[in-house]
C-alpha positions in Angstrom: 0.0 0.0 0.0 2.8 2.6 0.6 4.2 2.1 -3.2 0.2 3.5 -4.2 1.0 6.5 -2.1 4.0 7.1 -3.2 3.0 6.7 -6.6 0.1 9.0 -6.4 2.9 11.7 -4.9 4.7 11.2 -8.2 1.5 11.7 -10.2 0.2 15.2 -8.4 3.7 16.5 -7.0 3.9 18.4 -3.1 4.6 21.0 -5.6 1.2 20.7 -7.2 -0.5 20.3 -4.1 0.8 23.3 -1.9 0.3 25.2 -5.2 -3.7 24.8 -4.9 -3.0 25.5 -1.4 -1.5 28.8 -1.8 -3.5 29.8 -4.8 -7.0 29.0 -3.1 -6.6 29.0 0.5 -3.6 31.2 0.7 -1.8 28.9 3.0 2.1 28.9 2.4 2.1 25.2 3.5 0.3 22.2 5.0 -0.1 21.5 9.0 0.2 18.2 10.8 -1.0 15.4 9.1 -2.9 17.0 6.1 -0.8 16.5 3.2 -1.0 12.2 4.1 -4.2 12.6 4.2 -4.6 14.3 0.5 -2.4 11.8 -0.7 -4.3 8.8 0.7 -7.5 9.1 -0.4 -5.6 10.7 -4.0 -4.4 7.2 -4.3 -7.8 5.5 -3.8 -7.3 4.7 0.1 -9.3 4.7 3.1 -7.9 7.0 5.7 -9.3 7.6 9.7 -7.8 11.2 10.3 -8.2 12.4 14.1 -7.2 15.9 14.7 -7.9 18.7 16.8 -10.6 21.5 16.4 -9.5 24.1 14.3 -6.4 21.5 13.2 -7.3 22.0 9.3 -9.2 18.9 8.8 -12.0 20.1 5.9 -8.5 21.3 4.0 -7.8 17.2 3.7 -10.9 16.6 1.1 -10.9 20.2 -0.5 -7.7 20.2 -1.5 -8.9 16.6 -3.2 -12.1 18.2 -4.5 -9.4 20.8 -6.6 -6.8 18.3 -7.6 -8.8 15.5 -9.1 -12.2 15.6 -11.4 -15.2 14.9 -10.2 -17.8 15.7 -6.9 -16.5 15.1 -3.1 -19.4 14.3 -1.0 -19.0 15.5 2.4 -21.1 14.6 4.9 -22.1 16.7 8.2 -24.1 16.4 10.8 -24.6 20.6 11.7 -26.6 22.6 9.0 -24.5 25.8 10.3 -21.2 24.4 9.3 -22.1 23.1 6.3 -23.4 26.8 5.3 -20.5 28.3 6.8 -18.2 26.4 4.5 -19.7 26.5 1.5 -20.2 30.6 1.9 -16.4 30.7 2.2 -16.0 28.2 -0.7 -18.1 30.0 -2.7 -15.9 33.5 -2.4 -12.7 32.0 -3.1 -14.3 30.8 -6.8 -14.6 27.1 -5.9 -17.8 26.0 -6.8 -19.7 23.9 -4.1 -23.4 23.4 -2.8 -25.2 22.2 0.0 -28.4 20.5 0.7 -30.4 20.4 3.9 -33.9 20.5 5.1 -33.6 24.9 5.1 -33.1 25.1 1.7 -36.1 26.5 -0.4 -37.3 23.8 -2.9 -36.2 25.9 -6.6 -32.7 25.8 -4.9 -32.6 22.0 -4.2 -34.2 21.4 -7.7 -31.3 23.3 -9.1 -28.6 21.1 -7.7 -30.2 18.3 -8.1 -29.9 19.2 -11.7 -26.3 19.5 -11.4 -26.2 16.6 -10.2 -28.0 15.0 -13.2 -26.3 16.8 -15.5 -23.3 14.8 -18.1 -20.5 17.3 -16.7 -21.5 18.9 -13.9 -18.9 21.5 -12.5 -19.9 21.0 -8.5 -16.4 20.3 -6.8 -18.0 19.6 -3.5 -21.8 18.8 -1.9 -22.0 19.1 1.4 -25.3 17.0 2.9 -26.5 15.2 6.1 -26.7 11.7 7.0 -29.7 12.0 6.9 -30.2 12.8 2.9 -27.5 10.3 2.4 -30.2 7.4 4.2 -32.8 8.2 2.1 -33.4 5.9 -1.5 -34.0 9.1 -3.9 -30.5 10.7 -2.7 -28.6 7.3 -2.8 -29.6 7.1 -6.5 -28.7 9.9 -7.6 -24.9 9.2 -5.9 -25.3 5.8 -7.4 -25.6 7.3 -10.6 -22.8 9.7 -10.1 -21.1 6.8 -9.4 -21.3 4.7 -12.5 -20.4 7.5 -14.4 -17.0 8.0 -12.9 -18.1 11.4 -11.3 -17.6 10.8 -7.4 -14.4 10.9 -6.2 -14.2 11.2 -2.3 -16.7 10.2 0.2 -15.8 12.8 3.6 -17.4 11.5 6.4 -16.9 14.9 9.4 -17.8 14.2 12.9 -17.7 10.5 12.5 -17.1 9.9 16.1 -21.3 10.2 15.3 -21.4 6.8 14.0 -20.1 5.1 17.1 -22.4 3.9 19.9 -19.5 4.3 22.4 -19.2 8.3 20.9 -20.5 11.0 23.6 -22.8 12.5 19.9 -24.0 9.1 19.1 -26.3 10.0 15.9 -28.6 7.3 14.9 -28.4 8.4 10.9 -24.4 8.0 11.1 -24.7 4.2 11.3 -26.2 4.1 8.3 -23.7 4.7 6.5 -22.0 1.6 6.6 -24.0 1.0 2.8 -22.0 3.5 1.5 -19.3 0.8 1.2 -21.7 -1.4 -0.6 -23.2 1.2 -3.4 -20.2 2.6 -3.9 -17.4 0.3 -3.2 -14.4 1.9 -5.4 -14.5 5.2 -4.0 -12.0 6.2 -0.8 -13.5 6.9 2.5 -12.7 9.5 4.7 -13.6 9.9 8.2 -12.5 12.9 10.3 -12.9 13.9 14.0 -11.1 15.6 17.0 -12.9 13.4 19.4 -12.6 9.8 19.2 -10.6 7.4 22.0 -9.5 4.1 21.0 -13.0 2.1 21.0 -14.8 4.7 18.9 -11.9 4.9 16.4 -12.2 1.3 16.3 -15.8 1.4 15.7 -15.5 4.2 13.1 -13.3 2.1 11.1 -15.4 -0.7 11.4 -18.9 1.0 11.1 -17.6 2.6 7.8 -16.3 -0.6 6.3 -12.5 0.8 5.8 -10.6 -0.8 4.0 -6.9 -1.0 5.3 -7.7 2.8 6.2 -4.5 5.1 6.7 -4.7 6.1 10.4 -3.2 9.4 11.1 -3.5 10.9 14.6 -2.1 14.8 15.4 -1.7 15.7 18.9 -3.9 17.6 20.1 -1.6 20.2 21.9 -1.5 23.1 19.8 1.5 25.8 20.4 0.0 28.4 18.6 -2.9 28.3 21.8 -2.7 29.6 25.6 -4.1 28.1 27.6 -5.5 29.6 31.2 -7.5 27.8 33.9 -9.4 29.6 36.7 -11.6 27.6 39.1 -15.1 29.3 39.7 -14.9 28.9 43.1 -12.1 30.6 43.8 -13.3 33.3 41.9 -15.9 36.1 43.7 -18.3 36.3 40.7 -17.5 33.9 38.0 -20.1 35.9 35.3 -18.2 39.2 36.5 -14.7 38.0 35.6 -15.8 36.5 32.7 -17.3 39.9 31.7 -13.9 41.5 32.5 -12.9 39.2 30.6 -14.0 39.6 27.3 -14.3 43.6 27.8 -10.2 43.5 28.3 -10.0 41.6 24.9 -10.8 44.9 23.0 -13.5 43.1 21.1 -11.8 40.2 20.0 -14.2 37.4 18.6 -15.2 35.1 21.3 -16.6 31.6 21.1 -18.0 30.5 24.6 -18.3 26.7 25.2 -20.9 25.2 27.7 -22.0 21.5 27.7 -25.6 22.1 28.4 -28.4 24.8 25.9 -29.7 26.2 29.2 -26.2 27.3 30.1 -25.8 29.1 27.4 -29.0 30.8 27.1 -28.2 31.5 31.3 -24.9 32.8 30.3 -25.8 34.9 27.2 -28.7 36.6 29.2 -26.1 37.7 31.9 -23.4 39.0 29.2 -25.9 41.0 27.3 -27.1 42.7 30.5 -23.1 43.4 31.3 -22.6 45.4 27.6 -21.6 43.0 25.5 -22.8 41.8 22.2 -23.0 38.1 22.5 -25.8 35.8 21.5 -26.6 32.0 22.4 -26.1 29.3 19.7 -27.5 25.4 19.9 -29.4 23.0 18.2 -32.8 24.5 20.8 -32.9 27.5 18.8 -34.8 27.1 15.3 -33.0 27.1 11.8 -33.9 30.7 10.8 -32.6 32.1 14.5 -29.5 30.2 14.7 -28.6 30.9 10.8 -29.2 34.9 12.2 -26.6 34.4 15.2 -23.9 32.3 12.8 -24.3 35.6 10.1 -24.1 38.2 13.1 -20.7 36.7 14.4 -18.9 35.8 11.5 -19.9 38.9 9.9 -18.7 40.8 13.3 -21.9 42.4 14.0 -21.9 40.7 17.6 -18.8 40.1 19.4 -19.7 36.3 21.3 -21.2 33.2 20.6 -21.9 31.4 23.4 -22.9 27.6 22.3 -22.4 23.7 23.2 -19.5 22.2 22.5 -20.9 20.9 19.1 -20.6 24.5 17.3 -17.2 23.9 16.5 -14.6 26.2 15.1 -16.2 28.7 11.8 -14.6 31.2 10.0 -15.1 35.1 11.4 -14.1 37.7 10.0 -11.6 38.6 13.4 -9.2 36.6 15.5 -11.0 33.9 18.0 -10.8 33.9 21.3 -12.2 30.5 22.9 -13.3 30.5 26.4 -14.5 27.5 28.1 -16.9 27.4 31.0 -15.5 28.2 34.4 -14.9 24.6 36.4 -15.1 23.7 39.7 -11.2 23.1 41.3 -11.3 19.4 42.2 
């Protein structure tokens, strides 16, 4: 298997590679583990990439998606993220679509007719697992398929298709039969959560084939960390406040593991001065869609959501706070 990869490296050149890189992203090179990835599933292999949040992972199947005819299918559990990245996609000239239950039907039929189309020019379509279970969409992919069109299956979040995952999503499992429809087209499955078990039940669930396993740490230099225990503190909403009013404005992401926390926590900010706004899957489509737009687009300064928000793309440098804990 390592004379496929290195004979895929021969074929598109690190030359070629970073030179999409730099020309589309505007990265001078790659981070971690990304360029083994790209040449992986180049060469037609399975990979199981674990790396941290905000570690660069959607760069391992775009970079694919411009390097190689044909569709990448990614496949994402949050409707926010999905918008998020093809918005961004879309203004750096790379042509891409989503589909989801928020979309208005003319726009759906539209890319559906991409899709049906003899030469469609859609690099990458991002949809959820649950699209991908249903028999219309599998069809259509089927079809896509046979016609030598789909090149890459991207599986993000897959720690959602293990049972022993803290997001266990029903949906994910399903998509073991996308090794059975579509058996010649590489896998990949990406997370920054995933101990042993799930990553053993990841590979199995999805049906890898001798998958490439590539794990970062998840230690980041280019982050500081700081730890204060809530109760050694007078007023842990107060110093949070301070907080984020000593920043200068700096966008903030706040991370709480429960939707009443954050709607607790939001309430008190706002009442202290500052723009902030909650964010979780509680809130309906059009109102969290409103509070993504408002903080990537700066209008508000913090987000405060659960942990599954994730890292986005504002238009300012990102501050991440996580919720005071109690010293043990």
């Amino acid at each position: 298997m390592e004379t496929t990869v290195r004979s895929e490296k021969q074929l598109y050149g690190d030359d070629g590679l970073v030179n999409l890189l730099r020309q589309h992203f505007g990265h001078s090179e790659f981070r971690g583990k990304q360029l083994e990835a790209i040449e992986a599933v180049l060469s037609g292999r399975d990979c199981f990439c674990l790396m941290p949040t905000g570690g660069g992972k959607s760069m391992c199947y775009q970079i694919p998606a411009l390097a190689k005819s044909g569709i990448v299918l990614v496949i994402s559990p949050l409707i926010a993220l999905m918008e998020n990245q093809v918005a961004t996609l879309k203004e750096k000239g790379i042509t891409a679509e989503y589909l989801s239950s928020t979309q208005i039907p003319h726009v759906k039929e539209k890319i559906y007719g991409e899709l049906d189309s003899g030469k469609p020019s859609l690099r990458l379509l991002y949809v959820t697992p649950e699209l991908v279970a249903t028999a219309g969409f599998m069809s259509k992919i089927t079809k896509l398929y046979t016609r030598g069109l789909l090149n890459l299956i991207a599986v993000d979040e897959a720690h959602c298709v293990s049972t022993w995952g803290h997001d266990f999503r029903p949906s994910y499992r399903k998509l073991s039969s996308l090794r059975n429809h579509l058996p010649d087209v590489p896998i990949l499955a990406l997370t920054a959560t995933a101990v042993p078990k799930v990553q053993k039940d990841v590979i199995e669930s999805l049906c890898l084939q001798n998958p490439l396993v590539l794990k970062t740490s998840f230690n980041r230099p280019n982050i500081f960390y700081e730890v204060r225990y809530k109760d050694l503190l007078d007023d842990a909403y107060s110093d949070l406040s301070n907080l984020l009013k000593s920043s200068g404005g700096v966008c903030s992401i706040i991370y709480c593991l429960e939707r009443t926390k954050c709607d607790d926590l939001s309430a008190h900010l706002s009442k202290a001065g500052i723009s902030c706004a909650a964010y979780h899957a509680g809130l309906n489509n059009k109102v969290r869609s409103a509070v993504l737009n408002d903080w990537i687009s700066s209008k508000i300064q913090v987000v405060v959501a659960t942990v599954a928000f994730g890292f986005l793309t504002p238009t300012e440098p990102i501050r991440i706070l996580s919720p005071a804990c109690s010293k043990p």
